[in-house]
PyMOL Python script that loads the backbone (N, CA, C, O; Angstrom):
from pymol import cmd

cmd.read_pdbstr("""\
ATOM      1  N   UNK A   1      -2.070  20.619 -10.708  1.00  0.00           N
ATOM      2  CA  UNK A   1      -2.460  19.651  -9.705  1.00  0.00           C
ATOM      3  C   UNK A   1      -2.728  20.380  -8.389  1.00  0.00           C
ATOM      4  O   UNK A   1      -1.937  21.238  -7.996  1.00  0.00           O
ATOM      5  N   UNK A   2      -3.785  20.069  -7.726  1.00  0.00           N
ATOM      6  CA  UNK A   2      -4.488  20.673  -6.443  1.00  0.00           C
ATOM      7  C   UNK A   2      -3.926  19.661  -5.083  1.00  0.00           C
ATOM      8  O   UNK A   2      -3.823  20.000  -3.904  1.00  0.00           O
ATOM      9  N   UNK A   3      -3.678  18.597  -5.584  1.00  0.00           N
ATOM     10  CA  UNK A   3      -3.674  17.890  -4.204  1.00  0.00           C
ATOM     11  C   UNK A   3      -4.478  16.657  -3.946  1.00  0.00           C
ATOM     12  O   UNK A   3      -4.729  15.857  -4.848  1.00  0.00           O
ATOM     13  N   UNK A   4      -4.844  16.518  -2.822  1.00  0.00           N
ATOM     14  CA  UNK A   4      -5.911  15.499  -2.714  1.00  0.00           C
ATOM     15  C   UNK A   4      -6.970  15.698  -2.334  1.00  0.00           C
ATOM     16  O   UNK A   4      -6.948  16.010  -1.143  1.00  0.00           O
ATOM     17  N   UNK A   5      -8.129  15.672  -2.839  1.00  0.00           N
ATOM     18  CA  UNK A   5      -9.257  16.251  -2.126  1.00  0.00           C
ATOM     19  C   UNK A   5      -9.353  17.802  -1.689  1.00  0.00           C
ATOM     20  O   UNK A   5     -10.007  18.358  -0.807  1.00  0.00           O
ATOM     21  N   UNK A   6      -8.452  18.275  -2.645  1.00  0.00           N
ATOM     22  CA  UNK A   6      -8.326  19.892  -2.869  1.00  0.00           C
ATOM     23  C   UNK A   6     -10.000  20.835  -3.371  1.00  0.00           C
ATOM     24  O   UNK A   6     -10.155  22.036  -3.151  1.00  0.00           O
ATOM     25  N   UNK A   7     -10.807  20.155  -3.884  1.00  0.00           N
ATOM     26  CA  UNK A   7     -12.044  20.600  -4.429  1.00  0.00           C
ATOM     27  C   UNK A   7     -13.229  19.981  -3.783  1.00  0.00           C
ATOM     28  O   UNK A   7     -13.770  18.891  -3.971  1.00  0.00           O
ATOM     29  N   UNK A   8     -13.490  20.957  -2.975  1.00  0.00           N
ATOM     30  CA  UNK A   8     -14.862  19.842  -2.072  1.00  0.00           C
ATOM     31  C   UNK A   8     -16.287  20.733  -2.687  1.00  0.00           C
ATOM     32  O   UNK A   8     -16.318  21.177  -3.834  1.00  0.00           O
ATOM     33  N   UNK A   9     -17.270  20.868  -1.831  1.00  0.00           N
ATOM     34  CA  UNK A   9     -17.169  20.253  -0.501  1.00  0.00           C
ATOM     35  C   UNK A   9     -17.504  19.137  -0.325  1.00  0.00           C
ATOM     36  O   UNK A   9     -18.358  18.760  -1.128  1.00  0.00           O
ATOM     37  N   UNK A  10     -17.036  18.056   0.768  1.00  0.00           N
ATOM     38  CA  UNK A  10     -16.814  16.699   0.303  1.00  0.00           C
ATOM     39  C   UNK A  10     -17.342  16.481   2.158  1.00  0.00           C
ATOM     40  O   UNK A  10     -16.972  17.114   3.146  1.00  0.00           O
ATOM     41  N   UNK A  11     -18.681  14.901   1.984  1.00  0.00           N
ATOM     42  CA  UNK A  11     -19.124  14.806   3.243  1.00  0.00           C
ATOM     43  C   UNK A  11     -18.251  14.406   3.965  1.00  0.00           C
ATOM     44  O   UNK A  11     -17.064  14.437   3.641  1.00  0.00           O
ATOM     45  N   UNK A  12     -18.806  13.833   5.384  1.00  0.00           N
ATOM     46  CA  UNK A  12     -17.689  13.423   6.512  1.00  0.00           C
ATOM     47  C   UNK A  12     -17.700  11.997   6.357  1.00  0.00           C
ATOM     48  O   UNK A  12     -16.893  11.266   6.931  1.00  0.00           O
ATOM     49  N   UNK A  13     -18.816  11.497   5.406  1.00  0.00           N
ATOM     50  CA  UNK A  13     -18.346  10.257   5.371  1.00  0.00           C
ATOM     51  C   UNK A  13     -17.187   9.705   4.114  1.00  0.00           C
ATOM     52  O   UNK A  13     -16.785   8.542   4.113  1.00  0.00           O
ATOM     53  N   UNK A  14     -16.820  10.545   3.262  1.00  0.00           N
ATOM     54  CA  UNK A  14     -15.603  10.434   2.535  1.00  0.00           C
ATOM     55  C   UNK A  14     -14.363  11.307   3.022  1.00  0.00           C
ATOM     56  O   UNK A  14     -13.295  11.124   2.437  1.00  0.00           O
ATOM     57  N   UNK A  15     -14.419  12.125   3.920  1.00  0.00           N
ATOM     58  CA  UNK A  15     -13.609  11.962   4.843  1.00  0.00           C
ATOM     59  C   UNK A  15     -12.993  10.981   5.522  1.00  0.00           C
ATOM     60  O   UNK A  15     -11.812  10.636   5.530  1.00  0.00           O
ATOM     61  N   UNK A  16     -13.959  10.563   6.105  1.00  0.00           N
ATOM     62  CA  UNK A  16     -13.684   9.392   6.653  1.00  0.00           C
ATOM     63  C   UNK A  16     -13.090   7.854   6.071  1.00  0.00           C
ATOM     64  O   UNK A  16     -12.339   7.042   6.611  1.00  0.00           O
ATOM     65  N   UNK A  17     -13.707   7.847   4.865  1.00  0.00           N
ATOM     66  CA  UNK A  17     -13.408   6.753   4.158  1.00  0.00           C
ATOM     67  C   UNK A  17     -11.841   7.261   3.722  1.00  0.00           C
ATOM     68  O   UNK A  17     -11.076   6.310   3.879  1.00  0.00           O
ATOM     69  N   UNK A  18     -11.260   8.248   3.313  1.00  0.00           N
ATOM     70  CA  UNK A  18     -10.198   8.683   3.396  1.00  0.00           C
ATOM     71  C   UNK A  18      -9.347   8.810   4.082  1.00  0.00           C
ATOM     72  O   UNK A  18      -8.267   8.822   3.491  1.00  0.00           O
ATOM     73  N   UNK A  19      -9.278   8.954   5.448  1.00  0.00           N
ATOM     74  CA  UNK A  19      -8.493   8.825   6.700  1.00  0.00           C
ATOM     75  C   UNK A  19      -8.109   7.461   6.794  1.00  0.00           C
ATOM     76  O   UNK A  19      -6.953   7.119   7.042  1.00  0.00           O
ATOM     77  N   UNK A  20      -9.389   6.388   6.533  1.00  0.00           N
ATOM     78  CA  UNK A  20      -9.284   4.900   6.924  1.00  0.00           C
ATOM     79  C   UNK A  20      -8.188   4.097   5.455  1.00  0.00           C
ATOM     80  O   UNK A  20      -7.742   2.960   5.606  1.00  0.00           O
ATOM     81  N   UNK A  21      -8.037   4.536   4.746  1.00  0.00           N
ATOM     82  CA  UNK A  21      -7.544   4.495   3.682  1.00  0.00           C
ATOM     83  C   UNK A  21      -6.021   5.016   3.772  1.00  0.00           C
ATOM     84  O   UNK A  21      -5.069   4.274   3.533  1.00  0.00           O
ATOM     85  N   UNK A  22      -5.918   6.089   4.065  1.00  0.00           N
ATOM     86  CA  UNK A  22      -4.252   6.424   4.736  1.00  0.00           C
ATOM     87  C   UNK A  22      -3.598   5.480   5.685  1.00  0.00           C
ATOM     88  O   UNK A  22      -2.556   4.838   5.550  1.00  0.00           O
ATOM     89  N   UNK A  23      -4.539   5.545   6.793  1.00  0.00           N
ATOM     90  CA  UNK A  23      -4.616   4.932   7.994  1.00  0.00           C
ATOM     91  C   UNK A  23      -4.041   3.130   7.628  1.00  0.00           C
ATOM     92  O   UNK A  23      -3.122   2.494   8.143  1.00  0.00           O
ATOM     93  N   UNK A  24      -4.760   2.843   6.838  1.00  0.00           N
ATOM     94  CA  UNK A  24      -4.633   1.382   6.356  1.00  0.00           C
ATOM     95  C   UNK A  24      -3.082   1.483   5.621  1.00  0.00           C
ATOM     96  O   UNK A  24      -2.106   0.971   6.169  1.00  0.00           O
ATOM     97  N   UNK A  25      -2.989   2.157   4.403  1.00  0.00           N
ATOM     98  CA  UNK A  25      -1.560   2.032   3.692  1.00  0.00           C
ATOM     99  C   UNK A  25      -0.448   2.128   4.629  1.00  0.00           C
ATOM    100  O   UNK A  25       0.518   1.369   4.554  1.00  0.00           O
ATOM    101  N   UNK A  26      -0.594   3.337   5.793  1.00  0.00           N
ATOM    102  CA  UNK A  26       0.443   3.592   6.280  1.00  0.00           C
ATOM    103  C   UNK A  26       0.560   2.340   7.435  1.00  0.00           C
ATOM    104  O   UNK A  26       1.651   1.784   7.562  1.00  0.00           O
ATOM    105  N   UNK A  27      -0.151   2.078   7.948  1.00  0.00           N
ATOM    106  CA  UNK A  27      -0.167   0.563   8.730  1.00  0.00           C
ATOM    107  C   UNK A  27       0.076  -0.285   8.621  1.00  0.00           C
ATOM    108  O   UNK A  27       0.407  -1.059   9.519  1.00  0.00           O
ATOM    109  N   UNK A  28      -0.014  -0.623   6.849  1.00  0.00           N
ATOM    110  CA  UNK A  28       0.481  -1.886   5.967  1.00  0.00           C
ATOM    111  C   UNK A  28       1.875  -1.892   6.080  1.00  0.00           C
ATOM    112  O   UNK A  28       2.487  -2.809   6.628  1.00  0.00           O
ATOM    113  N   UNK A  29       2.413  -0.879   5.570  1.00  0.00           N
ATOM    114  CA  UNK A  29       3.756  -0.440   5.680  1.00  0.00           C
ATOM    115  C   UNK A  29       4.604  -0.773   6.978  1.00  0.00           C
ATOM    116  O   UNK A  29       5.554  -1.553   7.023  1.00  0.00           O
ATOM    117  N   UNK A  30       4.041   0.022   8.101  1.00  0.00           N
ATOM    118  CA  UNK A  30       5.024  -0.328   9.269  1.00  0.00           C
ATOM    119  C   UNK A  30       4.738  -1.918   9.705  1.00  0.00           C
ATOM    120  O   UNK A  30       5.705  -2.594  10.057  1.00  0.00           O
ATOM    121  N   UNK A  31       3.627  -2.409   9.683  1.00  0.00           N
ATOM    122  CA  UNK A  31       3.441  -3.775   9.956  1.00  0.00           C
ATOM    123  C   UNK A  31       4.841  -4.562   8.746  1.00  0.00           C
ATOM    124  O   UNK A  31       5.866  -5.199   8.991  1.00  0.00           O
ATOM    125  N   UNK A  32       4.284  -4.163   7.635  1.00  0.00           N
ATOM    126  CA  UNK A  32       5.528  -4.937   6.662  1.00  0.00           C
ATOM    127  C   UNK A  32       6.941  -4.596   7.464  1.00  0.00           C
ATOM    128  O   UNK A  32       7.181  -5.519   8.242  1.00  0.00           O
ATOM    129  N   UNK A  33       7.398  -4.124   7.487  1.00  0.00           N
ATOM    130  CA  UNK A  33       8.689  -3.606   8.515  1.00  0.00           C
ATOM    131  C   UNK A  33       8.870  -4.198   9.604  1.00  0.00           C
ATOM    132  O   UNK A  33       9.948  -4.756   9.809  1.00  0.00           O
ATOM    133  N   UNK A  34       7.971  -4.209  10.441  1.00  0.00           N
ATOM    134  CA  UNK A  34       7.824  -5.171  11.673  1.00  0.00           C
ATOM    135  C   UNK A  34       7.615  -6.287  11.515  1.00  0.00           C
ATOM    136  O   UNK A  34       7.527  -7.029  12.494  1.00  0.00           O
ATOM    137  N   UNK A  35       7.479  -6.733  10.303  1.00  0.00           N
ATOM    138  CA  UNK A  35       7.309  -8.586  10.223  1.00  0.00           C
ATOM    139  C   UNK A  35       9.169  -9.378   9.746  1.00  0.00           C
ATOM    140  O   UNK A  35      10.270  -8.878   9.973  1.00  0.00           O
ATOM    141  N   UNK A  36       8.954 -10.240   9.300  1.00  0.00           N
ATOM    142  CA  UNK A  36      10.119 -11.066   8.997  1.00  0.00           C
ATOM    143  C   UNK A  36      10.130 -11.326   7.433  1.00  0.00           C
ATOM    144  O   UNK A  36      10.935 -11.970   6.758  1.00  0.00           O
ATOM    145  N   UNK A  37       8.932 -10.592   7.044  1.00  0.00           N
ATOM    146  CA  UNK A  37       8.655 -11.033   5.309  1.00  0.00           C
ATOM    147  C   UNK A  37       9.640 -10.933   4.535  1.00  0.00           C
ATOM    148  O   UNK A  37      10.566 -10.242   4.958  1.00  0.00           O
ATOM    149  N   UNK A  38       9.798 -11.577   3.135  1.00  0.00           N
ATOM    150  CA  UNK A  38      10.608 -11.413   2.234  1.00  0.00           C
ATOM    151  C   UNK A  38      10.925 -10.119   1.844  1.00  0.00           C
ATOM    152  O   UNK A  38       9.784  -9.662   1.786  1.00  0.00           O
ATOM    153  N   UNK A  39      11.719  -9.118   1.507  1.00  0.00           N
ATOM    154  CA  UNK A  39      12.046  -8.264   0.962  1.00  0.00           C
ATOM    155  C   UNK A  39      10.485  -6.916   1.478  1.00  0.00           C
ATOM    156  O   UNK A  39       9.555  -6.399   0.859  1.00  0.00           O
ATOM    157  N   UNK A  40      11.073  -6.863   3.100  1.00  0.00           N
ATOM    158  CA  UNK A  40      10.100  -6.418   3.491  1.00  0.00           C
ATOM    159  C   UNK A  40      10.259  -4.749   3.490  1.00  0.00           C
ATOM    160  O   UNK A  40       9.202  -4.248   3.876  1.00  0.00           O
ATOM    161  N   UNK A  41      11.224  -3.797   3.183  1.00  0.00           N
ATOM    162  CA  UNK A  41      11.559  -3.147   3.238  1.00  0.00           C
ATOM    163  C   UNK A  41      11.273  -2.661   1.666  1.00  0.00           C
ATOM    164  O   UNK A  41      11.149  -1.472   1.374  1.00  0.00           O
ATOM    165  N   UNK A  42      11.187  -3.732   0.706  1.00  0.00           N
ATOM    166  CA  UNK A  42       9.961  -2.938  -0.642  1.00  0.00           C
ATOM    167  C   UNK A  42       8.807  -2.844  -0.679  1.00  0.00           C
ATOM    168  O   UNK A  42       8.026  -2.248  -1.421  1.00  0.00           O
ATOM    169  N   UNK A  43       8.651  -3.835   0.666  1.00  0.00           N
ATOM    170  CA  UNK A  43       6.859  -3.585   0.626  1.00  0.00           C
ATOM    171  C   UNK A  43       6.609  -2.168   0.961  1.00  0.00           C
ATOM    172  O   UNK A  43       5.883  -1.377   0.360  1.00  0.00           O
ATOM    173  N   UNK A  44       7.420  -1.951   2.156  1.00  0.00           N
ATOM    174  CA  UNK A  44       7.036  -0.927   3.076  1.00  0.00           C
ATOM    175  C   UNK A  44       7.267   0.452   1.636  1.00  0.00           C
ATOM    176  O   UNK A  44       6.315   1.064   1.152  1.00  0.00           O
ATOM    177  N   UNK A  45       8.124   0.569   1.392  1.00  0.00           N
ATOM    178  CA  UNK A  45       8.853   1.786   0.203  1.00  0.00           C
ATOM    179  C   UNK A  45       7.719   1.706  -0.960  1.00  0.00           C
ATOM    180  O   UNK A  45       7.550   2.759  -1.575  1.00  0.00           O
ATOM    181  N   UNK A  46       6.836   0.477  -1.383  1.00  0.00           N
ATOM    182  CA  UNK A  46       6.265   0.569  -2.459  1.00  0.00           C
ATOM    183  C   UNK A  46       4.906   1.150  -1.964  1.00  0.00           C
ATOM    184  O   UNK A  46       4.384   2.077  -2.584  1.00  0.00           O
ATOM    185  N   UNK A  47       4.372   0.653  -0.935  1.00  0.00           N
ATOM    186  CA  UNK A  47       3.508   1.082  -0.296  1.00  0.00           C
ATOM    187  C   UNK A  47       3.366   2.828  -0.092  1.00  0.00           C
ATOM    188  O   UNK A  47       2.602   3.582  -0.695  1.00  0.00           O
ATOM    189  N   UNK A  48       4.425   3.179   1.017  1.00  0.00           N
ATOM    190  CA  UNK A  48       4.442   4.511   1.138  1.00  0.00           C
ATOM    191  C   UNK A  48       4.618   5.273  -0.397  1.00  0.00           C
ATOM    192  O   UNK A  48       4.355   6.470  -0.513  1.00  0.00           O
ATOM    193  N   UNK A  49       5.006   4.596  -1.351  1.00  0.00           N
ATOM    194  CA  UNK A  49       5.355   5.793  -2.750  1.00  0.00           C
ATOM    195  C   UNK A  49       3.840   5.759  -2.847  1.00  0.00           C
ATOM    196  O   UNK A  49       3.301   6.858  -2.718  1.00  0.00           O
ATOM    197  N   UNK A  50       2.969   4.611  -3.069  1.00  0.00           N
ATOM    198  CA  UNK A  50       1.847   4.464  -3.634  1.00  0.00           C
ATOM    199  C   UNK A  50       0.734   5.622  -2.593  1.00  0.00           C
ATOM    200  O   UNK A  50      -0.298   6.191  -2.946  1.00  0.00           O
ATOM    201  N   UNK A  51       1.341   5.646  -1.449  1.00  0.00           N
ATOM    202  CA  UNK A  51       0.200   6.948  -0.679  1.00  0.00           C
ATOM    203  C   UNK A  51       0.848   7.821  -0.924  1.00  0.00           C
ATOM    204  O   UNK A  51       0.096   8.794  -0.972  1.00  0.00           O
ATOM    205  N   UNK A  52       2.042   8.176  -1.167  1.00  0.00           N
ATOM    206  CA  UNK A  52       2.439   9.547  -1.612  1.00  0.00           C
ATOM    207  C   UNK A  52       2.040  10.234  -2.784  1.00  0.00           C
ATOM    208  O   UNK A  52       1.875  11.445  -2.933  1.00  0.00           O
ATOM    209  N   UNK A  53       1.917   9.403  -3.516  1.00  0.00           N
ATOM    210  CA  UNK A  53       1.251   9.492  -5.345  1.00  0.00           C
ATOM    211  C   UNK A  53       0.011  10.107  -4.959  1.00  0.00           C
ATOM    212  O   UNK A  53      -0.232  11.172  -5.526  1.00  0.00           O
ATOM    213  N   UNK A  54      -0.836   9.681  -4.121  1.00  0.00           N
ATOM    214  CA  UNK A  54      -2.087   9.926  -4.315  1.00  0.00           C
ATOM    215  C   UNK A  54      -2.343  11.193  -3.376  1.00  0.00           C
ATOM    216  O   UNK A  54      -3.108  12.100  -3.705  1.00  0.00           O
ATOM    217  N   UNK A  55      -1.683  11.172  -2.263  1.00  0.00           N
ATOM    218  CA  UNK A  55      -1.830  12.044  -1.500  1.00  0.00           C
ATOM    219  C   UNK A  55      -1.259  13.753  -1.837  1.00  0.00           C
ATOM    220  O   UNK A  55      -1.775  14.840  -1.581  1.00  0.00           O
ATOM    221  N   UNK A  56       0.030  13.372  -2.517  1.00  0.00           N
ATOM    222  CA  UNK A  56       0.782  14.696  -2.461  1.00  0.00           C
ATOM    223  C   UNK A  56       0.572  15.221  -4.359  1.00  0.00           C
ATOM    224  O   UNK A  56       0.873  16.366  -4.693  1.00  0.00           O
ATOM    225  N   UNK A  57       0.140  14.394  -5.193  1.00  0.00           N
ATOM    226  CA  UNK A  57       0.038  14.789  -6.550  1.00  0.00           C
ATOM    227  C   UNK A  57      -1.406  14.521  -6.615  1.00  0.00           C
ATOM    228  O   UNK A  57      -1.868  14.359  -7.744  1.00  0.00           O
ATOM    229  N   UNK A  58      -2.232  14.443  -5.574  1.00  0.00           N
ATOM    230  CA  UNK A  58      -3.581  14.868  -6.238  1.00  0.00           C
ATOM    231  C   UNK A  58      -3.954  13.632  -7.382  1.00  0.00           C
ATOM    232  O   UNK A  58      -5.062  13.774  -7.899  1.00  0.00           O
ATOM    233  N   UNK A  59      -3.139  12.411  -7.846  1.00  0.00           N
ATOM    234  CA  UNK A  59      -4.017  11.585  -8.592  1.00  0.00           C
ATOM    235  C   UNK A  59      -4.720  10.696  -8.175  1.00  0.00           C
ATOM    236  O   UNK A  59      -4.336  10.002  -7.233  1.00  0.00           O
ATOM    237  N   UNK A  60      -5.896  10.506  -8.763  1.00  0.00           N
ATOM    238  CA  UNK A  60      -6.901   9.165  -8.918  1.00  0.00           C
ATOM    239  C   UNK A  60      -6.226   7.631  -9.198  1.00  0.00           C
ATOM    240  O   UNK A  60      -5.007   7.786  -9.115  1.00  0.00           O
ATOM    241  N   UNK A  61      -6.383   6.920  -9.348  1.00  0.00           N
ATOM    242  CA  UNK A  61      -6.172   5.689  -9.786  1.00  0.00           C
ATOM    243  C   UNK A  61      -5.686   5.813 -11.053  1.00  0.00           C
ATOM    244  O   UNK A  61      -6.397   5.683 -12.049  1.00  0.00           O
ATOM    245  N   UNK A  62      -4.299   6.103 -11.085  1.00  0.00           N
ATOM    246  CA  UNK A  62      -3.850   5.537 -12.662  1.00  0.00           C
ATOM    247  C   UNK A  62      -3.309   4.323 -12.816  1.00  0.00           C
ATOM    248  O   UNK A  62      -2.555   3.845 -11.969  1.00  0.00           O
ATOM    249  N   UNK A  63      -3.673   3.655 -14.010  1.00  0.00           N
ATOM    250  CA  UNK A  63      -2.984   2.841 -14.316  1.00  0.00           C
ATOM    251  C   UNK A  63      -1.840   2.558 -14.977  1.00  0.00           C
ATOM    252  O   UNK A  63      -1.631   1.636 -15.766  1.00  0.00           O
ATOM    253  N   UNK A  64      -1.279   3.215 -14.689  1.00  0.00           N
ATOM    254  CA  UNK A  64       0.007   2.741 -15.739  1.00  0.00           C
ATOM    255  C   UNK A  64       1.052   2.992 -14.605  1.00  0.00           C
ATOM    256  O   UNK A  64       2.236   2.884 -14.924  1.00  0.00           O
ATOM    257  N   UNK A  65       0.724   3.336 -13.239  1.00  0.00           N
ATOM    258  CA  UNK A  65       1.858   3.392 -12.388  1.00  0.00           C
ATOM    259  C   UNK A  65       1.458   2.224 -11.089  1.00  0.00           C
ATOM    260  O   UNK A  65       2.270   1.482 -10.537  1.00  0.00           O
ATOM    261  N   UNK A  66      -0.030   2.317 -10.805  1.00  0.00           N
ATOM    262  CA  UNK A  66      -0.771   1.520  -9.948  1.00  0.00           C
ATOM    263  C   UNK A  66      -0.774   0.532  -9.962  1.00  0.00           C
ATOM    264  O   UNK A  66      -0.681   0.082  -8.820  1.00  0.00           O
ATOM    265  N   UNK A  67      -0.863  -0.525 -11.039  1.00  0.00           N
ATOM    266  CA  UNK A  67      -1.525  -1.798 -11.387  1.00  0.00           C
ATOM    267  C   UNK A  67      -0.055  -2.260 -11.323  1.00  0.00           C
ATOM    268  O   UNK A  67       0.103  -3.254 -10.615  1.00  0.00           O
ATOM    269  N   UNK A  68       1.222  -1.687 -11.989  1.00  0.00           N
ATOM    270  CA  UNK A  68       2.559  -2.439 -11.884  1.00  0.00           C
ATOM    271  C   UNK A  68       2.670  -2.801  -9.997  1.00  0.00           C
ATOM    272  O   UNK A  68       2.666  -3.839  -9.335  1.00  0.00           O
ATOM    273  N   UNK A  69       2.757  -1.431  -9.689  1.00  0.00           N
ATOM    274  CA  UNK A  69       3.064  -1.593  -8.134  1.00  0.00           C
ATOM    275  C   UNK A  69       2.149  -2.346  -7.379  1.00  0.00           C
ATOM    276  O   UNK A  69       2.661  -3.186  -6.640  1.00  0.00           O
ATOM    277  N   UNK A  70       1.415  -2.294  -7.378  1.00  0.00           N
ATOM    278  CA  UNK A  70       0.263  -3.416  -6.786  1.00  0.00           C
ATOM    279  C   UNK A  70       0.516  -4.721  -6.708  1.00  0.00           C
ATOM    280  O   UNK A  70       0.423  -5.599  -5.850  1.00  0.00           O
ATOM    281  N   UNK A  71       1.028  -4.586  -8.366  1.00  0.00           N
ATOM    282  CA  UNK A  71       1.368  -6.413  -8.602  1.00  0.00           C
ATOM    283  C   UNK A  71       2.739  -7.240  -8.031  1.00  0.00           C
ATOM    284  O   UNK A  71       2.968  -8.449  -7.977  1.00  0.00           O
ATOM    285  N   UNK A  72       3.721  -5.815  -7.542  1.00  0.00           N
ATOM    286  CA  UNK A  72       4.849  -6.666  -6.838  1.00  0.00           C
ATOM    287  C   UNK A  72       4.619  -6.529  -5.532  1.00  0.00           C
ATOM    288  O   UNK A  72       5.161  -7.213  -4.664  1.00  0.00           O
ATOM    289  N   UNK A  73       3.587  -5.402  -5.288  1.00  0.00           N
ATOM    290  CA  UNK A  73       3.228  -6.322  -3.803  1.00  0.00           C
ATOM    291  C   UNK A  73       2.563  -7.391  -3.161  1.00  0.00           C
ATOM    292  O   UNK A  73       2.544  -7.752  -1.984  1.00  0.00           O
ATOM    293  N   UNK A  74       1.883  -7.932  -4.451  1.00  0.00           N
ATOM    294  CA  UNK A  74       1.016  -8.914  -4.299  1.00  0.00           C
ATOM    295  C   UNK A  74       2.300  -9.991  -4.469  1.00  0.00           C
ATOM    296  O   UNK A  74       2.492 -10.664  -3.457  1.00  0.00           O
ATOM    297  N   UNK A  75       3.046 -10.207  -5.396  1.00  0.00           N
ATOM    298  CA  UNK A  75       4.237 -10.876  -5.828  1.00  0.00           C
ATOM    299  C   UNK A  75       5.046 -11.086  -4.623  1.00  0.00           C
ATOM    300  O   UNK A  75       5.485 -12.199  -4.333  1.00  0.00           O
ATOM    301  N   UNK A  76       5.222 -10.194  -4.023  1.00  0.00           N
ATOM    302  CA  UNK A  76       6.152 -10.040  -2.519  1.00  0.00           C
ATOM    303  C   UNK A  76       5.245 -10.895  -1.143  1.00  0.00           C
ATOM    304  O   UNK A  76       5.847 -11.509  -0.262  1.00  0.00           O
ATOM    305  N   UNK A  77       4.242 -10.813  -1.181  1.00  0.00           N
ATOM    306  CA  UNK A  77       3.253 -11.497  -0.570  1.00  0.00           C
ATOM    307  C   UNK A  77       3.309 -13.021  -0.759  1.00  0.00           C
ATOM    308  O   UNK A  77       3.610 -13.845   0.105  1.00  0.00           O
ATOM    309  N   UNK A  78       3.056 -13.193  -1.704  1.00  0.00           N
ATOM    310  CA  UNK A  78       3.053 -14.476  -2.298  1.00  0.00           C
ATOM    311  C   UNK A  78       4.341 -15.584  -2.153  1.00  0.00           C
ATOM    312  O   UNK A  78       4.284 -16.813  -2.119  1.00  0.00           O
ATOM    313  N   UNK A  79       5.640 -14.594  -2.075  1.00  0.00           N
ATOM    314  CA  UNK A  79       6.459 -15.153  -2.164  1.00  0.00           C
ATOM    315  C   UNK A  79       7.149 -15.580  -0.731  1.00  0.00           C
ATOM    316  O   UNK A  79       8.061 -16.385  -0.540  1.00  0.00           O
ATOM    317  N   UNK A  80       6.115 -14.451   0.603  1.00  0.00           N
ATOM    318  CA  UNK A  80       6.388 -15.079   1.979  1.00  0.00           C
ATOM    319  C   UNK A  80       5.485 -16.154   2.070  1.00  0.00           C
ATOM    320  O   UNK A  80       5.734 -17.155   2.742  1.00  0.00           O
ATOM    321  N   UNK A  81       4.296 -15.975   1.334  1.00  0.00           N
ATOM    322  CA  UNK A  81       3.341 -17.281   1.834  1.00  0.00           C
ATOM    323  C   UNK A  81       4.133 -18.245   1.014  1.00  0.00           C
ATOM    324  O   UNK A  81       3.185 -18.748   0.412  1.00  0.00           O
ATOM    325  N   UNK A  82       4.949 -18.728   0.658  1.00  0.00           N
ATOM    326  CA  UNK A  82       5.426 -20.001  -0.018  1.00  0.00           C
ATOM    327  C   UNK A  82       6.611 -20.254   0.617  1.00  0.00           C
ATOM    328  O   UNK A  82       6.753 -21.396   1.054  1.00  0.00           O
ATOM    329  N   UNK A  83       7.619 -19.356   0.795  1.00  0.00           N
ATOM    330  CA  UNK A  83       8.476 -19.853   1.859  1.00  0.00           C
ATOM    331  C   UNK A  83       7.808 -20.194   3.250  1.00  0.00           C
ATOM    332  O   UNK A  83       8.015 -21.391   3.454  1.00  0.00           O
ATOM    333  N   UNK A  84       7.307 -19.804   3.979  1.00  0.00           N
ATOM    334  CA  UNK A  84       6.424 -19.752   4.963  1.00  0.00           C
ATOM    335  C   UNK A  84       5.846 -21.410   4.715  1.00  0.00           C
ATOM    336  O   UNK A  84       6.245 -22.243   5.529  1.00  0.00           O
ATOM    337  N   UNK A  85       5.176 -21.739   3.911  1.00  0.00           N
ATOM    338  CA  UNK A  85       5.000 -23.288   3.622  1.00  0.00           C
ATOM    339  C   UNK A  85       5.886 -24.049   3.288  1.00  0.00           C
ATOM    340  O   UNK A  85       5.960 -25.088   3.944  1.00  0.00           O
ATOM    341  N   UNK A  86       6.847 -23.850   2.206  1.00  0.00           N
ATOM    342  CA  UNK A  86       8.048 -24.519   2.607  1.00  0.00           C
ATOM    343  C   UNK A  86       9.042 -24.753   3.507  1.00  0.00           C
ATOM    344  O   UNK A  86       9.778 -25.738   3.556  1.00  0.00           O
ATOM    345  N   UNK A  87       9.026 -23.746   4.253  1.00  0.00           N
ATOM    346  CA  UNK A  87       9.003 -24.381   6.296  1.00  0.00           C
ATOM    347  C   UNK A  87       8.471 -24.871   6.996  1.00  0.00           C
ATOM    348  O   UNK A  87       9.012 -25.028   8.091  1.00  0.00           O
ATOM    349  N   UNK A  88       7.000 -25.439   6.762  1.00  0.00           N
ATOM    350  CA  UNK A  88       6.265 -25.644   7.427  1.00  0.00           C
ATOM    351  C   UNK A  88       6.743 -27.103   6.790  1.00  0.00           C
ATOM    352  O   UNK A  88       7.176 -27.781   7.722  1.00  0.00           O
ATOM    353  N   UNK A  89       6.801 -27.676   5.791  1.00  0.00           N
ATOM    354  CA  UNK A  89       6.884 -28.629   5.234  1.00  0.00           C
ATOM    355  C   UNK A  89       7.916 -29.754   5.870  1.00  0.00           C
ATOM    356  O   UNK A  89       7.791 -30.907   6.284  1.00  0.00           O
ATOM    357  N   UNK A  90       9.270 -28.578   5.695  1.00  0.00           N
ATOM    358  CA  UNK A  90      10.125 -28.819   5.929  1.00  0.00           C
ATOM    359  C   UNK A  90      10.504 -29.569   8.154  1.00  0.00           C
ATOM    360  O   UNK A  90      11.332 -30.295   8.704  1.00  0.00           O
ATOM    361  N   UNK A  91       9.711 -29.043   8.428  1.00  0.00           N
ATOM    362  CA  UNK A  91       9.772 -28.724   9.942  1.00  0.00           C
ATOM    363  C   UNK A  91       9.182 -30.256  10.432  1.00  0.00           C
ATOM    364  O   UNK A  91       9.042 -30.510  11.628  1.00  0.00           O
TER     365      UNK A  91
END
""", "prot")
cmd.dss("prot")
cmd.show_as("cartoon", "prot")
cmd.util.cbc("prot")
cmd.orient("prot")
């Protein structure tokens, strides 16, 4: 394993699309942390493993580690937007 983007030469506009892509995960993360969400402290941990995977082992999109983690963050999401309405309900 090389890394990420260990084999170029690679333009500045996938550079770029790459920076914005870090930039975004790692943002997701501290925003999750800074909010009040459900079990916000796995978002943030599932998140950062998921840029570490890609960043520090050099893989592409696998599935068999990606698609699980994805889905409990979507799950974790889901589960503030419903409390979040069941307060609203409630109120």
């Amino acid at each position: 394993m090389c890394g990420h983007l260990a084999h170029g030469p690679y333009s500045r506009l996938q550079w770029a699309s790459d920076y914005l892509w870090i930039v975004s995960f790692a943002g997701a993360a501290v925003l999750g942390m800074c909010s009040d969400m459900a079990e916000r402290r796995w978002f943030a941990i599932t998140l950062l493993g998921l840029l570490t995977h890609h960043l520090l082992l050099g893989s592409g999109f696998s599935v068999l580690l990606d698609v699980p983690l994805l889905g409990l963050l979507a799950s974790l999401v889901v589960k503030t937007v419903r409390a979040r309405r069941a307060e609203e309900v409630e109120a």
